[in-house]
Every structure is written in structure tokens, then in C-alpha cells.
VOGU-3710 file (C-alpha; in Angstrom, 3 decimals, decimal comma):
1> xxxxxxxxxx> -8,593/25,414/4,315  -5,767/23,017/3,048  -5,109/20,677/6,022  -1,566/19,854/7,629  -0,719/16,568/7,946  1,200/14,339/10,195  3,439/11,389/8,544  5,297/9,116/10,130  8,510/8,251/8,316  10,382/5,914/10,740
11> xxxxxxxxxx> 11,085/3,736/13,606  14,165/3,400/15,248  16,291/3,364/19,399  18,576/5,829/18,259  17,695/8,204/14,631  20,270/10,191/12,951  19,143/13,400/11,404  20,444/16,422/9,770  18,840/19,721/9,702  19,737/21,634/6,646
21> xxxxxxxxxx> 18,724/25,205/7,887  17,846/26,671/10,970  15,223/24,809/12,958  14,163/25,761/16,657  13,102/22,950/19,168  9,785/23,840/20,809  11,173/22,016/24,072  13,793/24,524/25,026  13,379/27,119/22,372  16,851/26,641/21,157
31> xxxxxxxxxx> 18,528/27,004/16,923  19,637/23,941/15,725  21,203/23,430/12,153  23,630/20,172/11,223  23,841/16,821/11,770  21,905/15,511/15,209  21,232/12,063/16,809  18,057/11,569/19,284  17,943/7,971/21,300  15,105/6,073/22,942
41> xxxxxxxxxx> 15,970/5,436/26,445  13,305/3,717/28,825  10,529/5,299/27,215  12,085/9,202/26,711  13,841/10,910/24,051  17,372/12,056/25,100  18,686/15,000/22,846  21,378/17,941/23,544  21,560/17,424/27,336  17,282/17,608/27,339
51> xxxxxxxxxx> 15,135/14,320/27,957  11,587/14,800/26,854  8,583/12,706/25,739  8,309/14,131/22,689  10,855/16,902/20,777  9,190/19,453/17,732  11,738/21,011/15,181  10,412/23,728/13,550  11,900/25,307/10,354  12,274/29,545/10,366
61> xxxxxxxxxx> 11,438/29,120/7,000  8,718/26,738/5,941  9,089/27,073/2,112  13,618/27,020/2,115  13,792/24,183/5,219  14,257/21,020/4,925  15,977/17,921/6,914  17,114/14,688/6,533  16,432/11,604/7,931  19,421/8,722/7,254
71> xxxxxxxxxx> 18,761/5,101/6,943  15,179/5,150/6,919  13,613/1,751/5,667  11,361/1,689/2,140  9,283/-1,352/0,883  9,169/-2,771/4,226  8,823/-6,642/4,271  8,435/-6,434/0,323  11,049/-8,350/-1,770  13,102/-5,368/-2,548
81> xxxxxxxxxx> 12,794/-4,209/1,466  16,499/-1,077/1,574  17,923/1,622/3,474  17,759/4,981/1,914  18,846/8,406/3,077  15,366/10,985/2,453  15,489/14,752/2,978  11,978/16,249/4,083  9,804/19,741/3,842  8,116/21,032/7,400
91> xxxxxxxxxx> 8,561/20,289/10,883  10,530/17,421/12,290  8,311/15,536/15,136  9,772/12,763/17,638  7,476/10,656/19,745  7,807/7,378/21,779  6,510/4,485/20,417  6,892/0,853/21,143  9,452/1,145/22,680  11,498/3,036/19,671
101> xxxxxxxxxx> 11,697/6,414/18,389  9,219/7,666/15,694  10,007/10,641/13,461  7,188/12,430/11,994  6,894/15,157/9,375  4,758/17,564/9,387  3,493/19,267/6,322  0,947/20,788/4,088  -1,223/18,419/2,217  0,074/19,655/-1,518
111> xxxxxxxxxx> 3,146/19,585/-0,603  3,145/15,958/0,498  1,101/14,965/-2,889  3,997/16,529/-4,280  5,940/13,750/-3,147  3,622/11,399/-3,293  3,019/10,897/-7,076  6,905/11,499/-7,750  7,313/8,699/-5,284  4,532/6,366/-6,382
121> xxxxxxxxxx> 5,151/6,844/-9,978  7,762/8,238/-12,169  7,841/11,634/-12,507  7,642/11,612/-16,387  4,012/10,034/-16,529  1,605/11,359/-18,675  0,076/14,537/-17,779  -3,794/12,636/-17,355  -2,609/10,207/-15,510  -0,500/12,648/-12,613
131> xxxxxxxxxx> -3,792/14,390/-12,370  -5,858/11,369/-11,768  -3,375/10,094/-9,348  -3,343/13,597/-8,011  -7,063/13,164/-6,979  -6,981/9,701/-5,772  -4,571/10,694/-3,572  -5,883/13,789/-2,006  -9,282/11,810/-1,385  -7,841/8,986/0,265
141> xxxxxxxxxx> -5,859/11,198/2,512  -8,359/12,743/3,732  -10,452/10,021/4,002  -8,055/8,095/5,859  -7,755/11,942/7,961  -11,426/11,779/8,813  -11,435/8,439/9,669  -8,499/8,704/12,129  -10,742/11,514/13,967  -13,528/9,510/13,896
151> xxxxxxxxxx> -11,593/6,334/15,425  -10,206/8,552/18,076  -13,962/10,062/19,334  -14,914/6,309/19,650  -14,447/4,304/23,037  -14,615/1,039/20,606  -11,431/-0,467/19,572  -10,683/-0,920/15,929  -10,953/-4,578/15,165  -8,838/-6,327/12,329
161> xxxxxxxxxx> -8,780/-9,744/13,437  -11,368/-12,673/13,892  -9,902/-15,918/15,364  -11,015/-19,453/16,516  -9,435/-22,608/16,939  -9,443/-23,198/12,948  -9,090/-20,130/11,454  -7,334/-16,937/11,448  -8,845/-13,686/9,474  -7,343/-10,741/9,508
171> xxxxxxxxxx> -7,552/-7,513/7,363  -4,602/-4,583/7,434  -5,436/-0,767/7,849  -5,568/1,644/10,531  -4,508/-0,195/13,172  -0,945/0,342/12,434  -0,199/3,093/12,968  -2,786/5,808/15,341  -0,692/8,593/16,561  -0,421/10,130/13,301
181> xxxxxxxxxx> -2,401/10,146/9,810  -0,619/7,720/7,439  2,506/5,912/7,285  5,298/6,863/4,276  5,688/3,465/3,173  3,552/1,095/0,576  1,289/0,416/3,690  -0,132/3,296/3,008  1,229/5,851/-0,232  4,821/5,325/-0,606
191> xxxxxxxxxx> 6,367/8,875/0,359  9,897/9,866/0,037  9,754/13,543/0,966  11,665/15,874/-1,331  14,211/12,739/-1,956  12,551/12,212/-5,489  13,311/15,263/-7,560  9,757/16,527/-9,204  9,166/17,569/-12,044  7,026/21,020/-13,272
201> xxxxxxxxxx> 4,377/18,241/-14,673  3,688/16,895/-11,215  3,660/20,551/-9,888  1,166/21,653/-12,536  -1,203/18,051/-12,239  -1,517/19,088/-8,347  -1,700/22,589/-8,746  -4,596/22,028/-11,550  -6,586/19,848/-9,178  -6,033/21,477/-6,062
211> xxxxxxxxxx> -8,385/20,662/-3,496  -10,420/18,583/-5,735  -11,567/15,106/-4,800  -13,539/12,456/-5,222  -16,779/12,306/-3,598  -19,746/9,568/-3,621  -23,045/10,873/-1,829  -21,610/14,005/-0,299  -18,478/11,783/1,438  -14,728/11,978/0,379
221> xxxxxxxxxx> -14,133/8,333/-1,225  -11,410/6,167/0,809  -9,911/6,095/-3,160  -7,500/3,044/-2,889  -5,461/1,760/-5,446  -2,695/-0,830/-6,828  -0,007/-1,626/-8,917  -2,275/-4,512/-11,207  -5,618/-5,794/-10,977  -4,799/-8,568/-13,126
231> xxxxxxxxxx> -7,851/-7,833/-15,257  -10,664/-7,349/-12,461  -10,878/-4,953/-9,941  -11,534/-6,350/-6,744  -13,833/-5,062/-4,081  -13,644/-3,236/-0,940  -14,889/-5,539/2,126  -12,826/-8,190/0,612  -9,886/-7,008/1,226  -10,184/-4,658/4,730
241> xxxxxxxxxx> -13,201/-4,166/7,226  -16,832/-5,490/6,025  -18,159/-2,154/4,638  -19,402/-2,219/0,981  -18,374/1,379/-0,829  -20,344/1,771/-3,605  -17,467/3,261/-5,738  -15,188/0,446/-5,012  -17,095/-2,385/-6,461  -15,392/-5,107/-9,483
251> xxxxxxxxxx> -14,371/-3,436/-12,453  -13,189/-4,959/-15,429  -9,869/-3,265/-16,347  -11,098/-3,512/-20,392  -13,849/-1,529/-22,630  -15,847/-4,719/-22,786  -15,873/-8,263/-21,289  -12,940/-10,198/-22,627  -14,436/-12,662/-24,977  -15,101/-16,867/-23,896
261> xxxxxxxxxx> -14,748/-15,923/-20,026  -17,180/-16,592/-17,643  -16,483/-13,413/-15,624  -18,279/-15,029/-12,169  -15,039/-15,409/-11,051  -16,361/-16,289/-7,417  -16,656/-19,386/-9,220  -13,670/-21,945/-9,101  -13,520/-22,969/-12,651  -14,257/-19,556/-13,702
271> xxxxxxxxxx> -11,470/-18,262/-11,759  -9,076/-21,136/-12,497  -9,691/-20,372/-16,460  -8,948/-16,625/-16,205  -5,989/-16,628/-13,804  -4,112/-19,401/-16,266  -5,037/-17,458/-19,324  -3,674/-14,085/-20,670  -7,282/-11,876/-21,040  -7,149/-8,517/-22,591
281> xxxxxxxxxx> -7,139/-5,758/-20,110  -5,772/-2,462/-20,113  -2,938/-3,655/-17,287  -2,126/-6,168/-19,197  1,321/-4,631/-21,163  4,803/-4,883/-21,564  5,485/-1,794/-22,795  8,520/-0,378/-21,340  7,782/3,321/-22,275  4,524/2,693/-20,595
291> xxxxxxxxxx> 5,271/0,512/-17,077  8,277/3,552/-16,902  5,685/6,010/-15,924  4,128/3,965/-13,264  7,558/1,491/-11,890  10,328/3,151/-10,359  13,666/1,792/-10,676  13,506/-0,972/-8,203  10,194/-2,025/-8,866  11,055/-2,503/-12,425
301> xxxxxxxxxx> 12,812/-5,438/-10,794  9,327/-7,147/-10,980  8,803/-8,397/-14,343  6,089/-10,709/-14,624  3,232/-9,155/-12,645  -0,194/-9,507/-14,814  0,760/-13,629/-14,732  3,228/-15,156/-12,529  4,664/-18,232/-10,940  5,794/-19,312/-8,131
311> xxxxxxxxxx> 7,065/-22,836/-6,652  8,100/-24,462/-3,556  9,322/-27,633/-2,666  7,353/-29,812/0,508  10,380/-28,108/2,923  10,152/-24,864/1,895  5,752/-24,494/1,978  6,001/-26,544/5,028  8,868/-23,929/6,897  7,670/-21,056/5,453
321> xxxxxxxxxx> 3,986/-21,707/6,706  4,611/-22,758/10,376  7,016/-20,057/10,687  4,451/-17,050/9,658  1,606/-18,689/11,487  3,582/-20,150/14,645  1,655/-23,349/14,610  2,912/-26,752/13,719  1,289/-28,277/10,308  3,426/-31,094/9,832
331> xxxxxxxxxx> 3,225/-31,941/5,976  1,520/-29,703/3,691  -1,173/-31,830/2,001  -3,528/-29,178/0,130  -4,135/-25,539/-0,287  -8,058/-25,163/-0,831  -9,570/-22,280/-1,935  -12,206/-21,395/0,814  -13,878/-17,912/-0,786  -12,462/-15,779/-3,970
341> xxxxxxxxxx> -13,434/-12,033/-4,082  -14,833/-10,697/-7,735  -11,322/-10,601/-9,008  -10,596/-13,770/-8,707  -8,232/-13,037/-5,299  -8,730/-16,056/-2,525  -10,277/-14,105/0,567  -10,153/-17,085/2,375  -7,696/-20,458/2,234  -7,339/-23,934/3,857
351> xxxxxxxxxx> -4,574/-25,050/4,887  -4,513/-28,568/5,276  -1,593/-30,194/6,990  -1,171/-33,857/8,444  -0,974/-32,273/11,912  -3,072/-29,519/11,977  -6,005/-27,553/9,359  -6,245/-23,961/9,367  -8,039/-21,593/6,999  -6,381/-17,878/6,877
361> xxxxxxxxxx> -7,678/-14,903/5,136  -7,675/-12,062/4,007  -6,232/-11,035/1,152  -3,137/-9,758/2,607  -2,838/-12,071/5,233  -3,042/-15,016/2,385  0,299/-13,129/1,219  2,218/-12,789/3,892  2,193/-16,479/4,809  3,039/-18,070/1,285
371> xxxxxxxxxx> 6,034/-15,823/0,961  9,270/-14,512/2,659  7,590/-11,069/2,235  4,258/-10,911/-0,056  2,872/-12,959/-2,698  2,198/-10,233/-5,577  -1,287/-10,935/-5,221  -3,913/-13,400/-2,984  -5,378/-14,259/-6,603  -3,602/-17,381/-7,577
381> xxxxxxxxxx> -4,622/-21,305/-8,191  -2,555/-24,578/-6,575  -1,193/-27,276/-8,552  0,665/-29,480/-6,698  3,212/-31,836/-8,411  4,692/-35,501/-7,682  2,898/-36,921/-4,943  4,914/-39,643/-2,789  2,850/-41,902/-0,521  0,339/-39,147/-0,649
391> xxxxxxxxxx> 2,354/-36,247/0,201  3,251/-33,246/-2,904  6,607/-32,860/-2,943  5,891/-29,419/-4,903  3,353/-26,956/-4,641  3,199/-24,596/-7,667  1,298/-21,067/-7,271  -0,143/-19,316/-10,728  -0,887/-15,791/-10,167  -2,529/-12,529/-11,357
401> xxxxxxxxxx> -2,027/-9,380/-10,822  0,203/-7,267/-8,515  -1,165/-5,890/-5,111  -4,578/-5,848/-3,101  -6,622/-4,936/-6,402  -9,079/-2,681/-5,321  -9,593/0,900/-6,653  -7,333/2,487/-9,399  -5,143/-0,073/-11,194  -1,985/2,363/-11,917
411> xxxxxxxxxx> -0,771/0,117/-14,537  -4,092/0,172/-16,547  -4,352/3,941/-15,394  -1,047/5,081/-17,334  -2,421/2,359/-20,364  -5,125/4,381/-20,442  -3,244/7,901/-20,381  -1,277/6,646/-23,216  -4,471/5,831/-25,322  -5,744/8,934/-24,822
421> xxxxxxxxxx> -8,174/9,142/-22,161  -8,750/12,364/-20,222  -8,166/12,095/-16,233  -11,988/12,365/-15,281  -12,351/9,356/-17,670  -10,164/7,362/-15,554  -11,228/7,760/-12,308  -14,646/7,138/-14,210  -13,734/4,047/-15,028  -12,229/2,341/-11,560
431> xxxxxxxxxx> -14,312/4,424/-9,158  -18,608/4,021/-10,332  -20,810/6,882/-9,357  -18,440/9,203/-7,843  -18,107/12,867/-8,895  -15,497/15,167/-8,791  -15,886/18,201/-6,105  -13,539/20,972/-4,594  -13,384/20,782/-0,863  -10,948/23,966/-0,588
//
């Protein structure tokens, strides 16, 4: 039986909405239809006169309703963080949350892969690559489903952070968000509801796979993927919680090894060689017609993501670090890399200040505090330029790759669909071992 699922779109005190046919409110039983604003007031929802805990819209017609949501936040704490107005299929859910509103759709699962590959991709990608996307999807959905119910039945609480005096780890998942089944923003899949107009391909890549996932010894695979490997994929447990998945191990994104690299890239030189290099890999293009399919609009912003840059002066390392970590450094004297992952992405990092020494991991966490938002990716080398008495007066940061690495690289993925490959032959290729089975 296809499941429903619960999404949680946004977070706000007050929400402006409009419903663009007839919805009733389970609370009082009531037709709405129009524009509508629900506030957060000391911990209830106050709508039409009513105050409730929690208000359920529910469309007459489940295949002609929709509503919209206005000024809902996409890329969140990425560079290209906006406001967009989204319109939505299914029911229209408000809870209380941290002491905000959140709005949750509920839907069928097709219907929000729909969405999903229109809004993680363009809509004109190659018909192979929609249907492998189509699968990875669906499996880490319900995956992440599963999981949710399985957190919930446990008295243990999820742990994502390890901390001592000297160092700070901390992985990103499902401790985000537990009061409904994923998020609609990169955190999760990106989903923009019915904002992103589809296409008959997408229809026809999730109406060809319906139901069909990816499975490794009987289980639904937690299928992850990213924008860029950078040549390797990296694994699992280096990036979230300390479980090894078979079918998310390294991959190189190429037929063969590239040529002259030691591929050990655990290993410091190793690493240091491939990252400041330009190895053949299927992700690594610039063809337009190609990055199209997998970069909407505003990520298209991002040029350089298989190799980039990035530099700061002693000021800027020095303000951006204490103000992400809330402890005082002083100086920055070194970044040392503590513990790379198979990719080549730092899973752990000392910071070394004249005032205080810190090593941070993970991956993500390695991001967020050497940038305003996130660092494309944690797998980078330090140079640092023009000492004075001692002290760098620039730290420069070469990179590789775009995103946590792990799983399906999409821009390999649509490289791949454009050479010809068959959609079972990609998901062969990122995910080893798995096969393909129907679960409805």
C-alpha cells in the first residue's frame, strides 16, 4: 500500500496561507477557501475565532486541491538562502513547535516524488537519470519513514553530538526535525510542492518505477545522495551516525582508477595530490546542456564546484570561527587535518588558535564553521600565506566537490545518462550490492 507522508514545509509566529478550493478544518468542521493567516500565541494556534493545538485542512477533492503557503524559506543557511511563494497537493497540517508555527503537508508518496525530482533537478533531465533519481528517492523516504518509527518505539534518545573540553563532533540527521517524516528543504530532498511545473517525463520516470526501491539484504537502503563527489564517493559513518551500510561504501565516480593517483586518500599526501589536481571522473564537466538537467536556476549560480577556492584574511577566519563555535581562539595559527574519510573529505579538524585548540568534525559541522553558510564540501587542503611574527595573515581553502558526498553523485548521474547508461546501471554504480525490488 503506497504510504502517506507527512512534510514539514515551514516555520514561522504568524503563516499566511491561501486555500485554492474548498478545504474543511477538522477542528470545527467548517469550509474554508481564500486567503487565511494562523498565529502562534503562547504555545496555541489562533485561527477564525478558534484556538487549538493543532488545526487539519482537508481538501474535498484530493486530486483538484491545492494551497499555498507565502514566504516560505528555501536553501536555508546555504549561500543563495530566499523567500518563495509554493502552492501544495493534500492536506494542510499546523502544529506548535518551538515556540513557532509549523505547516505540514500531507500527501501521497508519488505525488511528493513528483515534486521532488522536478525540484531537485530540472525537469528536462534525461529520461535514465529521472528514473534513477526516482528510486533513490522513494528508498530513502522510506527509509528515513521506518527509521522515524523505529526512533519513536525507543526510550533512547537519538544522539548526534560527542563533546569534551577539546573537541566538538557532531553529525546532522534526524534530530531535526521528529514530529513529522522529512523536512522540504536541502536538509533533507529539496521539495517545492506543485510550485515547479512537471513535466510528462517526470510523470512517466515515477510512474515506470512505482513502488520500486532499492534494497540491500532484504532492507530498504537509506539511498543518500549529492550534488558532486569530487571524484570519490565518500562513505556513510563518515558523514552521520557510526553505522557502516554496505551499499554506501567509496566509489570512484570513473570506469577505472584515474591514472598516477594514489587513491588511499585517507592519506595526507594522497589526498593533498588529488584535491589540487583535476582527475577524470564522470562529475567532473562543464557542460552546460548537461549541469542544466541536474542545477536549477539559482544553483547554476555555483560555478566552480568539482575544484574551488576559497580565502580569508586573519580577521575574517578568526570572526567567522569564534562566532560559529562561541569560544574565543584568539589568532588563528593552523588548520590541521585530524581524519579524512575515503573521499578525501576532513571528518575531523584542529583548530589551533593562540588562545584556545579545538578539533571539530564532522563533515558538515567542518562546513558550517569555515563559512557564512556551508563550505561546498569538508574535502579541502590549507595553505596559509604571509606569515608575520608567526601569525598567517591568509588562510587559503582548495576544495572538491559539492555537498556531503555519499551515495548518488547527481552530477556524475546525469554524465552518465548522457553517455548512455541505462538507470539500473547507475544506481549500480554508486550503490554496491543492492538490488532493485517492488515494495507495493
Amino acid at each position: 500500500m503506497e504510504p502517506q507522508l507527512r512534510v514539514g514545509i515551514m516555520y514561522e509566529k504568524e503563516i499566511s496561507f491561501q486555500l485554492n478550493e474548498t478545504y474543511v478544518l477538522q477542528q470545527n468542521g467548517k469550509e474554508y477557501t481564500g486567503k487565511q493567516q494562523a498565529k502562534y500565541i503562547d504555545g496555541k494556534i489562533f485561527f477564525d475565532e478558534i484556538t487549538e493545538s493543532e488545526l487539519i485542512f482537508i481538501p474535498k477533492d484530493y486530486e483538484t486541491g491545492s494551497f499555498d503557503l507565502f514566504g516560505v524559506t528555501i536553501g536555508i543557511k546555504f549561500h543563495w538562502e530566499r523567500k518563495e511563494d509554493q502552492r501544495f497537493k493534500g492536506k494542510l497540517h499546523f502544529i506548535c513547535e518551538n515556540e513557532k508555527l509549523t505547516a505540514i503537508n500531507i500527501l501521497s508518496l508519488e505525488d511528493y516524488l513528483i515534486s521532488v525530482i522536478s525540484s531537485e533537478m530540472s525537469a528536462t533531465s534525461s529520461f535514465e537519470l529521472l528514473k534513477a533519481h526516482a528510486v533513490i528517492s522513494r528508498s530513502w523516504l522510506m527509509a528515513q519513514v521506518i527509521k522515524g518509527e523505529e526512533l519513536q518505539q525507543t526510550e533512547e534518545k537519538y544522539q548526534s553530538i560527542v563533546e569534551t573540553e577539546n573537541s566538538y563532533i557532531r553529525w546532522y540527521d534526524r534530530e531535526d526535525h521528529m514530529n513529522f517524516d522529512v523536512c522540504a528543504d536541502d536538509h533533507c530532498q529539496r521539495y517545492q510542492g506543485i510550485t515547479k511545473q512537471s513535466t510528462p517525463l517526470v510523470i512517466d520516470a515515477i510512474n515506470e518505477t512505482r513502488g520500486l526501491v532499492l534494497t540491500s539484504e532484504g532492507e530498504i537502503c537509506d539511498a543518500r545522495y549529492s550534488k558532486c563527489c569530487g571524484g570519490v564517493a565518500e562513505t556513510f559513518e563518515n558523514v552521520w551516525e557510526p553505522i557502516n551500510h554496505k551499499y554506501l561504501q567509496a566509489v570512484i565516480d570513473n570506469p577505472q582508477e584515474p591514472e598516477g593517483y594514489d587513491m588511499n586518500l585517507k592519506n595526507e599526501r594522497a589526498a593533498d595530490r588529488f584535491i589540487r589536481t583535476s582527475p577524470k571522473a564522470f562529475c567532473n564537466t562543464t557542460n552546460k546542456e548537461v549541469l542544466s538537467q541536474v542545477l536549477n536556476d539559482y544553483d547554476q549560480e555555483t560555478a566552480d564546484f568539482y575544484r574551488w577556492k576559497v580565502e580569508y584574511s586573519q580577521e575574517e577566519i578568526t570572526g567567522l570561527i569564534e562566532r560559529k563555535t562561541g569560544k574565543e581562539f584568539g589568532q588563528i595559527l593552523d588548520l590541521i587535518p585530524i581524519k579524512r574519510g575515503e573521499s578525501g573529505r576532513l571528518i575531523k579538524l584542529k583548530i589551533v588558535g593562540s588562545k584556545h585548540t579545538l578539533i571539530i568534525g564532522k563533515e558538515l559541522e567542518i562546513r558550517k564553521v569555515l563559512s557564512e553558510s556551508h563550505l561546498y564540501s569538508s574535502g579541502f587542503v590549507v595553505d596559509k600565506e604571509e606569515k608575520v611574527n608567526g601569525i598567517p595573515v591568509k588562510f587559503v581553502l582548495i576544495g572538491a566537490g559539492w555537498g556531503h558526498g555519499v551515495g548518488l553523485c547527481q552530477i556524475g548521474a546525469a554524465v552518465m545518462g548522457a553517455k548512455g547508461y541505462k538507470y539500473d546501471e547507475i544506481l549500480f554504480h554508486y550503490f554496491r550490492g543492492v538490488e532493485l525490488e517492488n515494495r507495493y
